[in-house]
MISE-685142 format. One record per residue (C-alpha): x, y, z. Coordinates in pm, whole numbers, plus 50000, padded with zeros to 5 digits. Example, Ala and Ser with C-alpha at 12.3 -4.5 7.8 and 13.67 -1.06 7.14 Angstrom:
! MISE-685142
512304955050780/513674989450714/
***
This chain:
! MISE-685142
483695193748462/485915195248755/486285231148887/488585246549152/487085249149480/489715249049745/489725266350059/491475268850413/490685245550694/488195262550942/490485277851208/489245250851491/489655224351294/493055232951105/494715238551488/493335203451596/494985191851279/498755210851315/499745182451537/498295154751320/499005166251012/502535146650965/503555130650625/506335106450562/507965088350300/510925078350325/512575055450017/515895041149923/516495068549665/514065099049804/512215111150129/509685135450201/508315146450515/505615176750540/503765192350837/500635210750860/497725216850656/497105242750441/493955228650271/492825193150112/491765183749778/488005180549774/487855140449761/486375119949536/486485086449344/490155073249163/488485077748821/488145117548915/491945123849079/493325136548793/491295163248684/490415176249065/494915176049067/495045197948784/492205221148903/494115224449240/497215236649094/495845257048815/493815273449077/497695287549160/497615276749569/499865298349789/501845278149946/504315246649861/503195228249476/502915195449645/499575174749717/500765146049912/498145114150095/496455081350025/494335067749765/491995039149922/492215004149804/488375009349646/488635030649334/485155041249378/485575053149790/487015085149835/490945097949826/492845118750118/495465142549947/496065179750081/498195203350014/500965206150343/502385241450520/505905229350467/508075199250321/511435191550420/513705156950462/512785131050772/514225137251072/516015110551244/513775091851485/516535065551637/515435052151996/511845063851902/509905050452226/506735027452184/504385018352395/503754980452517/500924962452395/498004954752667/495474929552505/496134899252300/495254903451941/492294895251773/492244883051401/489324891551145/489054865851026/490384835751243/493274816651029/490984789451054/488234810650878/490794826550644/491264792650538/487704784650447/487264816550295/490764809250071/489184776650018/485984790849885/488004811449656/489814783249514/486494763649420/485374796149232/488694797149038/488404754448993/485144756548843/486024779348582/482554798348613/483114831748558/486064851348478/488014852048777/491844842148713/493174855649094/491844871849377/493994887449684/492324878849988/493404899850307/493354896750696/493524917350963/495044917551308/493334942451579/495594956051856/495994976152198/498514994052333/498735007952669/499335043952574/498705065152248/500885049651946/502905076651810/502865067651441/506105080651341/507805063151624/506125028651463/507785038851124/511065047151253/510885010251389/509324996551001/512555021150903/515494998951014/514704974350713/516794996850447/515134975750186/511414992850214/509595026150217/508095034250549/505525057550545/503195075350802/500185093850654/497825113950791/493765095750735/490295114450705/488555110751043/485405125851230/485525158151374/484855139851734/487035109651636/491305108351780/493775116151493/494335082151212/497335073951026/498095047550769/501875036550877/503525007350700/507044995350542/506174989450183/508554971249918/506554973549631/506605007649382/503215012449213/504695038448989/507055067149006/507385095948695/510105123648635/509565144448336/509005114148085/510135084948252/508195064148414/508935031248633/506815004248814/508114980549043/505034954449057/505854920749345/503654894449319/504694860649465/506254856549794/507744831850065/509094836950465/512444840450502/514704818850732/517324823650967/519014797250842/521424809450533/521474778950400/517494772250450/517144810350323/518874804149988/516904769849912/513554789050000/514524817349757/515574790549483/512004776449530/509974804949469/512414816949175/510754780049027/507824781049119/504864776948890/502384788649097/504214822049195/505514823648856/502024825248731/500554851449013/502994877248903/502884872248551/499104881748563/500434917948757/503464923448509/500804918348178/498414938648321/500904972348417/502444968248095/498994969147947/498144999648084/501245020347989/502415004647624/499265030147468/501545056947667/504865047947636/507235054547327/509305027847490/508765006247757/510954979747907/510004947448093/512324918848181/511354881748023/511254869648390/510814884348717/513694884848989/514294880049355/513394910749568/514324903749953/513104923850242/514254914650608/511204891550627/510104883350309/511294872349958/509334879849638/509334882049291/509444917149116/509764930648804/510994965048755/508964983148455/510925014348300/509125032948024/509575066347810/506125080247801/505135105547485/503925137747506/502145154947668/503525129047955/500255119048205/500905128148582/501935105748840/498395107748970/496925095448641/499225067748603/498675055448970/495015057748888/495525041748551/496945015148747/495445011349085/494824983649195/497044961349062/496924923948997/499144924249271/496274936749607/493534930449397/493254899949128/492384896148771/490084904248599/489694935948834/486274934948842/485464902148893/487994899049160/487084934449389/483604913549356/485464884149524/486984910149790/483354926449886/481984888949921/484574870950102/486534895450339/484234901750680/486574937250696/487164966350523/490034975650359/490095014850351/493235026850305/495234992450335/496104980449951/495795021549804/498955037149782/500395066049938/502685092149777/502905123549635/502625147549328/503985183849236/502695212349005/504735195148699/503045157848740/506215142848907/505575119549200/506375088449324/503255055649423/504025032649648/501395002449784/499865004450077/500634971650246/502744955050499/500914985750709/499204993351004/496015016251087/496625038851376/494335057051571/494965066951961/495445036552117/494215012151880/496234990151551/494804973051295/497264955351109/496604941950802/498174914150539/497144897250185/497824868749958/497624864149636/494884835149527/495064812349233/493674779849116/496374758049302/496404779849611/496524754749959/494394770650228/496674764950441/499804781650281/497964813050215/497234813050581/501134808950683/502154835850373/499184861550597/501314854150954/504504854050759/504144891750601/502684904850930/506064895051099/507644932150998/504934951551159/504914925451458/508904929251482/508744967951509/505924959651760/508384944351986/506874905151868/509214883651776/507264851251664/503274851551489/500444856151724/497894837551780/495054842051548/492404818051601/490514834951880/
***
């Protein structure tokens, strides 16, 4: 039994905190910003969010009826939501300043050794031992900059892309460790609910934009038809629509997926709308119903986070969770954590995925990686990939 224990951050602590303690979110059809911290939801595993949610609120919290943070891309690592002193709509950040970078990045893995480990992958999903059907396999980009990296300057810069959801949350650190933010542009919608409805907005499938119109269009015509991408988000839109049909007295899921574009990227998505019976779950147990997807994580889930633990050399944390919000009355929106950044003083870690399947070329997967980390590179100040085989 989960049972209300909340209290105030210790008065040391909660000052250090008043300056770090920034949320954003800012969507195409909502934004949220909060400051402060008026005290966190004891954290725990995904499988435990909802009941330690409803014990916060029925605990009746002075204070706004809003948790808001970051679930972690492991289901069985702990959460980072707390309740904020005060919400309100983003400020403009226009002309935000950022520091320059001072050290060449360094990749975890190489692309050279992302490639072998994409390759290993493959031969597991060739031999057909086991019941692994797809596995996303991430890497990582570790950077420097020559001052402190105000995160909501970075999202400002993710924010010129009206296509995405930047976001800038606030990360669990050590008392003797500099403030840590998740900050990223996301286009993909793990789930959103308002009274009963509920929508997903799963992408799985993706190719680099070009310049070129022309080039553009016939890259975007190619992924529309291709098999391989066809097949990678099929296995995300079955398994969503799995998991809310037992909920849903109606639930609505196009035949075929369509073209989603972001300023870098094209993908396939498929946007999930549903009617969900009473009593209607909270957005917190439908993103933990969910989370993770097919889409940052593989299929089977099992068998593929047991892929993730043996073949990535990094850990995810927060990258490939979600970050959002919920309110007294369940409402909230999910989005994925990716096309993101971890912050902390001086230091980046950027981070990008790609999907894995039988017919997956080593060396594509490795150009997909460098292609999604352009948008975090861009607001960066980087206009072409980086090296990444030091």
């Amino acid at each position: 039994m989960i049972t209300a224990s909340f209290r105030h951050e210790p008065d040391a602590r909660r000052e250090r905190e008043e300056g770090s303690a920034r949320f954003l979110l800012r969507a195409p059809q909502h934004a949220l910003a909060t400051t402060g911290c008026r005290q966190r939801l004891p954290g725990g595993p995904t499988a435990t969010l909802e009941a330690r949610v409803k014990a916060f609120f029925a605990a009746f919290p002075p204070g706004p009826p809003l948790l808001v943070g970051a679930l972690p891309f492991d289901p069985r690592a702990k959460d980072a939501l707390y309740q904020p002193q005060q919400s309100s709509q983003p400020a403009a950040m226009d002309g935000a300043r950022f520091p320059d970078l001072s050290e060449d990045a360094i990749a975890e893995p190489t692309a050279e050794a992302y490639a072998e480990m994409v390759a290993r992958c493959v031969a597991q999903l060739q031999s057909g031992e086991g019941e692994l059907r797809k596995a996303v396999l991430a890497r990582s980009l570790r950077m420097r900059a020559a001052e402190t990296v105000a995160p909501l300057a970075l999202a400002s810069r993710l924010g010129r892309d009206p296509s995405v959801t930047t976001y800038a949350v606030p990360l669990p650190v050590a008392a003797d460790e500099a403030p840590a933010w998740l900050v990223g542009a996301t286009p993909e919608l793990l789930v959103s609910r308002r009274g009963r409805t509920v929508v997903s907005h799963p992408l799985a499938g993706s190719a680099r934009r070009s310049r070129d119109a022309a080039e553009d269009a016939c890259v975007a015509d190619i992924l529309k038809g291709s098999t391989k991408d066809l097949d990678e988000h099929r296995y995300v839109v079955e398994a969503i629509v799995e998991a809310l049909a037992p909920l849903c007295s109606e639930l609505e899921a196009p035949a075929l997926p369509s073209l989603h574009a972001t300023e870098t990227m094209w993908h396939l998505g498929t946007r999930i709308v549903g009617t969900l019976k009473e009593p209607a779950p909270s957005s917190t147990a439908l993103a933990a119903l969910l989370h993770p997807t097919p889409a940052v994580c593989g299929t089977p889930r099992q068998a593929a986070m047991e892929a993730i633990r043996t073949l990535e050399p990094v850990e995810r944390g927060f990258y490939a969770g979600a970050v959002g919000w919920v309110d007294a009355q369940g409402d909230g929106d999910w989005y994925v954590a990716i096309r993101c950044a971890h912050v902390q003083g001086r230091d980046l870690r950027l981070f990008a995925g790609a999907g894995i399947v039988a017919d997956s070329q080593p060396l594509l997967e490795v150009e997909e990686t460098s292609a999604k980390f352009m948008a975090l590179l861009q607001a960066l100040g980087i206009d072409e990939p980086v090296p990444t085989d030091d």
